[in-house]
C-alpha positions as CSV (number, residue, x, y, z in Angstrom):
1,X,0.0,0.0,0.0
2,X,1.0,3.0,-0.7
3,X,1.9,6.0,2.2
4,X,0.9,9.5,1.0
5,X,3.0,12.6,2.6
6,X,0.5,15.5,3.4
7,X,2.1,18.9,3.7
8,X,1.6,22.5,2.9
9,X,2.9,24.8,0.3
10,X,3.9,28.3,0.4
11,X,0.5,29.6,0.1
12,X,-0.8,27.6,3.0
13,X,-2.6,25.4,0.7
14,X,-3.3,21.6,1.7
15,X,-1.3,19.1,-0.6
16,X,-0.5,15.2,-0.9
17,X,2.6,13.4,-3.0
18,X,3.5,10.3,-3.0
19,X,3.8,6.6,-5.2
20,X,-0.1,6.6,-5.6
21,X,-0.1,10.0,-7.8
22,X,-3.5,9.6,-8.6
23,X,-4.5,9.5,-5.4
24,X,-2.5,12.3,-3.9
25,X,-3.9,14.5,-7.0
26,X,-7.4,13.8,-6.0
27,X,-7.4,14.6,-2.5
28,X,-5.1,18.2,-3.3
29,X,-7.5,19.1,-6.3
30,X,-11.1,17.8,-5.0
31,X,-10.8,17.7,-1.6
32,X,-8.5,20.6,-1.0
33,X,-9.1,21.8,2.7
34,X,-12.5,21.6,2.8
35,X,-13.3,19.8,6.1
36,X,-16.8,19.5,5.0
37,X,-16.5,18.0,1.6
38,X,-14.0,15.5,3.0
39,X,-16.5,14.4,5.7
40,X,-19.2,13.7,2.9
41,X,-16.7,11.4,1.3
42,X,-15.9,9.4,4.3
43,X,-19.6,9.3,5.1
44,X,-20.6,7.7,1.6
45,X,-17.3,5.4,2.2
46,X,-18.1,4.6,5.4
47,X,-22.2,4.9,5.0
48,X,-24.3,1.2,4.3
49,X,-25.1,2.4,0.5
50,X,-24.1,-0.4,-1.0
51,X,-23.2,2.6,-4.2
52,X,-22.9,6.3,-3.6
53,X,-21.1,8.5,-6.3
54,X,-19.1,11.6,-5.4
55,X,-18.2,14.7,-8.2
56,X,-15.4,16.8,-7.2
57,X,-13.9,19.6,-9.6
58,X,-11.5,17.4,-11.8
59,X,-12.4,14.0,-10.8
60,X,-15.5,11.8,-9.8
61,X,-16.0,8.7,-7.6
62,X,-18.0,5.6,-8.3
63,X,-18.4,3.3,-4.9
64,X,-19.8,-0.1,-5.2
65,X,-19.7,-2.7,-2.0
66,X,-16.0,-3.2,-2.0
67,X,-14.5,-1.0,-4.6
68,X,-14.2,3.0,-5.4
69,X,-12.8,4.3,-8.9
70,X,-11.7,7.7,-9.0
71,X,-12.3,8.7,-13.1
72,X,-11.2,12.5,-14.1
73,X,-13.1,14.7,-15.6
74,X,-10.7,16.4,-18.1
75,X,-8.2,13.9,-19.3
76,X,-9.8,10.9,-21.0
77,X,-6.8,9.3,-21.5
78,X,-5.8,9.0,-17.9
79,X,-6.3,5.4,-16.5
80,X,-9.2,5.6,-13.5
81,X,-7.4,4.4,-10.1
82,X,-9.0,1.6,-8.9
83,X,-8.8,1.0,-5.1
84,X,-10.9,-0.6,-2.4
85,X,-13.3,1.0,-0.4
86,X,-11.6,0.4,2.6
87,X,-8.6,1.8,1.3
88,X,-9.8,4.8,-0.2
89,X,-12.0,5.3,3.0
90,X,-8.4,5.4,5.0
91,X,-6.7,7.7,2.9
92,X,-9.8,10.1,3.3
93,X,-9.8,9.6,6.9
94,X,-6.0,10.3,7.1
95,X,-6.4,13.4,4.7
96,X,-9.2,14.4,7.2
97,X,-7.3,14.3,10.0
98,X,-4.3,15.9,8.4
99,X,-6.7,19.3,7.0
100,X,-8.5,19.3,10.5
101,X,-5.5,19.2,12.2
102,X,-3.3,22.1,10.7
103,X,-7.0,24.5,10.6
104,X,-7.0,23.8,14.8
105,X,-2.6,24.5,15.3
């Protein structure tokens, strides 16, 4: 599994890197620092919707029982990253953490 490194930039602005590039570009470009969108996320991860979609501003995500595909919305040629929903549910919760964290320091 890959680990994603949270940080900030010089404009204070919440951002992710790491192996899983995909990954770290959705959560920096659709979830930014908004605690409340990334809540609605986890809760559609998390909920007992057995499917629950989710439109960001580059990227959406499908969620089925066990799996979530993030697709984008500009580049068609871009592969979608396929995950579980467990594990996209983590990385959520650890971005949420990371956002909530730095707005309280």
């Amino acid at each position: 599994m890959a680990k994603l490194e949270f940080y900030r930039d010089d404009q204070g602005n919440a951002c992710a890197r790491g192996s899983d590039q995909r990954l770290a570009t959705f959560l920096q470009t659709d979830l930014q620092g908004s605690v409340e969108v990334t809540r609605d996320l986890a809760g559609k991860l998390a909920g007992s919707d057995k499917k629950a979609e989710f439109s960001g501003n580059g990227h959406s995500v499908s969620i089925t029982p066990v799996m979530a595909v993030i697709e984008s919305h500009f580049d068609d040629e871009a592969p979608d990253r396929r995950m579980t929903r467990a594990h996209l549910l983590k990385q959520v919760e650890a971005w949420l953490k990371f956002i909530s964290d730095e707005k309280h320091a």
